[in-house]
C-alpha positions as CSV (number, residue, x, y, z in Angstrom):
1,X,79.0,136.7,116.8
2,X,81.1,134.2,118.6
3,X,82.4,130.8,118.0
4,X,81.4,128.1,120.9
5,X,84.2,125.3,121.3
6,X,81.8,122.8,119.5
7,X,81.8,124.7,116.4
8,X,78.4,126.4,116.5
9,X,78.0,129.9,116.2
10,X,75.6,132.0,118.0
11,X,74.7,135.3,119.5
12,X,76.2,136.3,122.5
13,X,73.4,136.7,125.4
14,X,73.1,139.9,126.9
15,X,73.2,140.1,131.0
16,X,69.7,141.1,130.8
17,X,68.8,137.7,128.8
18,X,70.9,135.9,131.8
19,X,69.8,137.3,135.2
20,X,66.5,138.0,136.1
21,X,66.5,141.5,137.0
22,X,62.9,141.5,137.7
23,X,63.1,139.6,140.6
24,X,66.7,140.2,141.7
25,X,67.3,143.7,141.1
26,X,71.1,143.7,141.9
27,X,71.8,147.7,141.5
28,X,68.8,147.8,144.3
29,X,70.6,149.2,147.6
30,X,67.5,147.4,149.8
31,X,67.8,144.3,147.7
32,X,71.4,144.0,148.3
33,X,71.3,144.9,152.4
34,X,68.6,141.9,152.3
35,X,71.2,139.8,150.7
36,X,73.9,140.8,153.0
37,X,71.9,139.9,155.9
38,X,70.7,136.7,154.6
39,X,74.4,135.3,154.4
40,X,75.4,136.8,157.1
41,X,73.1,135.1,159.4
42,X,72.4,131.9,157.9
43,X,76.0,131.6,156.0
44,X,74.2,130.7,152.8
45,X,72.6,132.5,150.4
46,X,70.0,131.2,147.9
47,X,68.4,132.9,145.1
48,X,66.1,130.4,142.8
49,X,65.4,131.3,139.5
50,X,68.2,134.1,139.0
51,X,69.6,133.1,135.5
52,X,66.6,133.0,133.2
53,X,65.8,129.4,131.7
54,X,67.0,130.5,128.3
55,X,70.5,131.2,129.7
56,X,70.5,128.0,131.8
57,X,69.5,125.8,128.6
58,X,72.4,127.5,126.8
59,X,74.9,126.7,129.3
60,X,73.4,123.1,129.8
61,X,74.3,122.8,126.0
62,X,77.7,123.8,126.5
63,X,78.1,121.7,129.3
64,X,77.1,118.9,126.8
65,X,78.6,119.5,124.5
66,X,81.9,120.0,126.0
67,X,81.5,117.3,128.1
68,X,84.2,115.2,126.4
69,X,86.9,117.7,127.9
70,X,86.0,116.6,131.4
71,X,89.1,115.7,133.6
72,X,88.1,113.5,135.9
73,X,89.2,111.5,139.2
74,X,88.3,110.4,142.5
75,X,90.3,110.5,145.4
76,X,90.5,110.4,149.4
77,X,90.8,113.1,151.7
78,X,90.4,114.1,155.2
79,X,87.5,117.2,155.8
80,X,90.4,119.7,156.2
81,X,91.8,118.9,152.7
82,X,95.1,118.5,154.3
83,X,97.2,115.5,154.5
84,X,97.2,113.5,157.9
85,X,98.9,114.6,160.7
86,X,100.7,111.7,162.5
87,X,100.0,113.2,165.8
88,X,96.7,111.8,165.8
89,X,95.3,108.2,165.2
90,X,94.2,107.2,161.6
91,X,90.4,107.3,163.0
92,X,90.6,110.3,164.7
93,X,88.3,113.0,163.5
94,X,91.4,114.7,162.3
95,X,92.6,112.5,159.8
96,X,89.6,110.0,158.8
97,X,88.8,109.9,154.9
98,X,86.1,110.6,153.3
99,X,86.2,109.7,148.8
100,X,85.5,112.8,146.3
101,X,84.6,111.7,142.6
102,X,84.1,114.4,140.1
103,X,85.0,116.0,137.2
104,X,85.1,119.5,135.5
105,X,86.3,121.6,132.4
106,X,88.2,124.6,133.3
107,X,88.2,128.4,132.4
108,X,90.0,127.8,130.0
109,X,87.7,125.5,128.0
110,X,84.5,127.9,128.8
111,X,83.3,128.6,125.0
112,X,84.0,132.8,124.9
113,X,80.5,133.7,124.2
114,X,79.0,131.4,126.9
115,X,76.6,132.9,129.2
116,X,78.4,131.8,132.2
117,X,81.5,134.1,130.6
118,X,79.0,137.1,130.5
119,X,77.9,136.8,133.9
120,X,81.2,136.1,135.4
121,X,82.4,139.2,133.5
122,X,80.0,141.6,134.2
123,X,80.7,144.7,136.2
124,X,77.1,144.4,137.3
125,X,77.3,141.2,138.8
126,X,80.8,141.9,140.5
127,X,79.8,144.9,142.4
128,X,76.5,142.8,143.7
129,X,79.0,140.1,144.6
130,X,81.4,142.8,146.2
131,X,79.0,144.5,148.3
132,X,77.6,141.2,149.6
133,X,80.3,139.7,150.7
134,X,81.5,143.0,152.0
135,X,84.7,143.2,149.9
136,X,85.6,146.5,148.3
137,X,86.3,144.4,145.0
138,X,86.3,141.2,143.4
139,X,88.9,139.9,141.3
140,X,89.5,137.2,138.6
141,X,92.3,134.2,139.0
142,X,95.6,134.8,137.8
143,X,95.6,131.6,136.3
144,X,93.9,130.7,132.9
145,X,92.2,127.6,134.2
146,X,90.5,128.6,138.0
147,X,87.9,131.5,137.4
148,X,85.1,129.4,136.1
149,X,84.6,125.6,136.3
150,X,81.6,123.7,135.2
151,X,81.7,120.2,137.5
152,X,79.8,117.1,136.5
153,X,78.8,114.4,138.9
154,X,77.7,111.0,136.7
155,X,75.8,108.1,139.0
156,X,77.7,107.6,141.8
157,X,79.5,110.6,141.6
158,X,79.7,112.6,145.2
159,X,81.4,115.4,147.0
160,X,82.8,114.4,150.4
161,X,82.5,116.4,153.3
162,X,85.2,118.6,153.9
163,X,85.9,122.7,154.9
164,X,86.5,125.0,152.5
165,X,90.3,126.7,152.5
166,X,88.5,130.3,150.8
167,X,86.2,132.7,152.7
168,X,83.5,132.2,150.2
169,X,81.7,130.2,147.3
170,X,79.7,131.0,144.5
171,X,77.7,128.4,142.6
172,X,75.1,128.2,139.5
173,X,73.2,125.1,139.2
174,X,73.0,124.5,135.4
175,X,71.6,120.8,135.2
176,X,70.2,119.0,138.6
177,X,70.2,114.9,138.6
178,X,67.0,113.5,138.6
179,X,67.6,112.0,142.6
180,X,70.4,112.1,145.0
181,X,73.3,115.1,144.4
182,X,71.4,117.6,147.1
183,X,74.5,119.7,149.1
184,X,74.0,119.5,152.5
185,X,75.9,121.3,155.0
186,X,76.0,121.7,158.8
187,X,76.9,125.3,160.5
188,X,79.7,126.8,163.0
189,X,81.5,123.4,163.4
190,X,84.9,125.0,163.9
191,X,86.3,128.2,163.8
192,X,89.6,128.4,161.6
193,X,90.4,132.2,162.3
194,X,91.0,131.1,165.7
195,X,92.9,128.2,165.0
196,X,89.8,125.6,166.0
197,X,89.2,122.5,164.3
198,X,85.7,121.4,165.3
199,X,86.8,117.7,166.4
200,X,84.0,116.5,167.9
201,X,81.0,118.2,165.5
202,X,83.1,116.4,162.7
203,X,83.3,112.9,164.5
204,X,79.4,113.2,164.7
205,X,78.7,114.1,161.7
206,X,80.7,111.2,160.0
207,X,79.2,109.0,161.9
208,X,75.5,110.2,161.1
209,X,74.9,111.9,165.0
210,X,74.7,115.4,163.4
211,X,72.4,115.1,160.7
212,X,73.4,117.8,157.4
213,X,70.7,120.3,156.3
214,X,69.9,120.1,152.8
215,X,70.0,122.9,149.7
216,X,68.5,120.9,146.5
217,X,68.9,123.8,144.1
218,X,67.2,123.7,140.7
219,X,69.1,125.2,137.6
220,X,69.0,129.0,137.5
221,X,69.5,128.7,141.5
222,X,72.8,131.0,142.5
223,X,74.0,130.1,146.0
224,X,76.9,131.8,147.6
225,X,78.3,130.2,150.6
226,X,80.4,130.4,153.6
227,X,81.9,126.9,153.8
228,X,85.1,127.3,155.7
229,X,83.7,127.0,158.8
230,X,80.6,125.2,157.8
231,X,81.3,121.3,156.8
232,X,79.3,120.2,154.2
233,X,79.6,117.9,150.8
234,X,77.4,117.0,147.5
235,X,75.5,113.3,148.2
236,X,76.2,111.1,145.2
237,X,74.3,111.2,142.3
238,X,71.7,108.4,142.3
239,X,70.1,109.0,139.0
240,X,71.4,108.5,135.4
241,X,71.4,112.6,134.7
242,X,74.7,114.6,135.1
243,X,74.0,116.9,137.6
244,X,76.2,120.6,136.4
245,X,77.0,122.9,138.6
246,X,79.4,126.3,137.3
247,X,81.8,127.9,140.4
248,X,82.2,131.1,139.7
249,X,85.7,131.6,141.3
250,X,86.7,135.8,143.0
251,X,89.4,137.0,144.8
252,X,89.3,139.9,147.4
253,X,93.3,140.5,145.6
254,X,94.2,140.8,142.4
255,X,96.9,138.1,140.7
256,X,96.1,135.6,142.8
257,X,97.0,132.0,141.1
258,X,96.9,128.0,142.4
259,X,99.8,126.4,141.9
260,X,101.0,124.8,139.2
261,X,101.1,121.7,141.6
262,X,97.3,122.8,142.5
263,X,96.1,122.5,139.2
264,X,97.7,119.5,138.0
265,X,95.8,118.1,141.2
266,X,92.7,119.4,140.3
267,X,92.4,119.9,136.7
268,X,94.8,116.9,135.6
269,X,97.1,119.8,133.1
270,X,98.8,123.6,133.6
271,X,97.8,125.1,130.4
């Protein structure tokens, strides 16, 4: 039996009461080389329905429950998630702004029995991850705060576009909004291995030229994703629902931490 942070107690949910297996057999070798080839040549991949409604309704709880933990804030920043660089005009592609207004709880504040722990945990699930993304193991973060994080987006609340700085993404929508909050991304705008940053594609796609394609995801809807060459962003929240959505945070190296400077950033605290 364990204790959830609100004070309940309840049984903790087996992985077979939390994925699907029926449908997404993850041990399947043929299953998994579809998967591989999905995100490989689409850079997304999208499996609806893979934690079973029970699970997501437990979680969903959670999420409301624990809801008063929330740090949140909203800030600017360029698409690169890098500060401005004085070598180019404040319009420029480079350094425009773009406004991010969320909130989250942290690893840290994840009840220990939640579903979300199980999954994140399970050997299972890692070596499906691992083979996927072709890495020979996935690892947690070093710090106690960066592994998991449930986000919340209130009305209003939004995502703007930017790249991510990591390879990869892994996402589990718990709670949708009843309009608006779809992600939408567009494909091969730059290529960072190579040192290119995509200026034009990104001028067009602030302005509106280059139109994003849209993911709406409904709860129980895993999506990993390849965003550091892909722009995309999370369109505000237009209805009165909190739309939740859990990152499930890996490393391809073990003991790998953000900064303490990081995480006051992100999560407002260090510990």
């Amino acid at each position: 039996m364990t204790k959830t942070m609100g004070g309940d107690v309840k049984s903790k949910m087996q992985l077979d009461q939390i994925i699907d297996f029926t449908r997404f057999p993850l041990d399947d070798p043929d299953f998994r080389g579809l998967c591989r080839h999905a995100l490989q040549s689409k850079g997304v991949l999208t499996m609806p329905g893979f934690a079973t409604p029970e699970a997501i309704e437990e979680m969903a709880r959670e999420g409301r429950e624990n809801q008063h933990l929330v740090y949140a804030r909203t800030e600017q920043h360029t698409v690169y998630l890098s500060p401005a660089d004085d070598a180019f005009a404040a319009d420029h592609p480079r350094n425009r702004l773009v406004t991010s207004s969320k909130g989250c709880i942290t690893d840290d504040q994840i009840p220990d029995g939640s579903p979300l722990r199980v999954l994140y945990d399970a050997p299972a699930f890692r070596a499906f991850i691992s083979d996927i993304l072709e890495e020979a193991e996935v690892f947690d973060y070093a710090d106690p705060q960066s592994s998991i994080n449930l986000h919340y987006a209130e009305t209003g609340q939004e995502l703007g576009w930017h790249f991510d700085n990591s390879s990869f993404a892994i996402t589990l929508m718990v709670q949708e909004p009843e309009q608006g909050g779809a992600f939408e991304y567009v494909r091969d705008v730059r290529d960072a291995d190579a040192g290119g940053m995509g200026f034009t594609m990104v001028g067009a796609v602030l302005d509106g030229d280059i139109p994003g394609q849209q993911l709406v995801a409904e709860p129980g809807t895993l999506v990993l994703f390849r965003g550091r060459n892909s722009l995309h962003r999370v369109a505000p929240n237009e209805g009165a629902r909190t739309r939740m959505l859990a990152v499930l945070a890996y490393n391809s190296e073990p003991g790998v931490a953000l900064s303490e400077a990081a995480r006051m950033t992100f999560y407002g605290r260090v510990s």
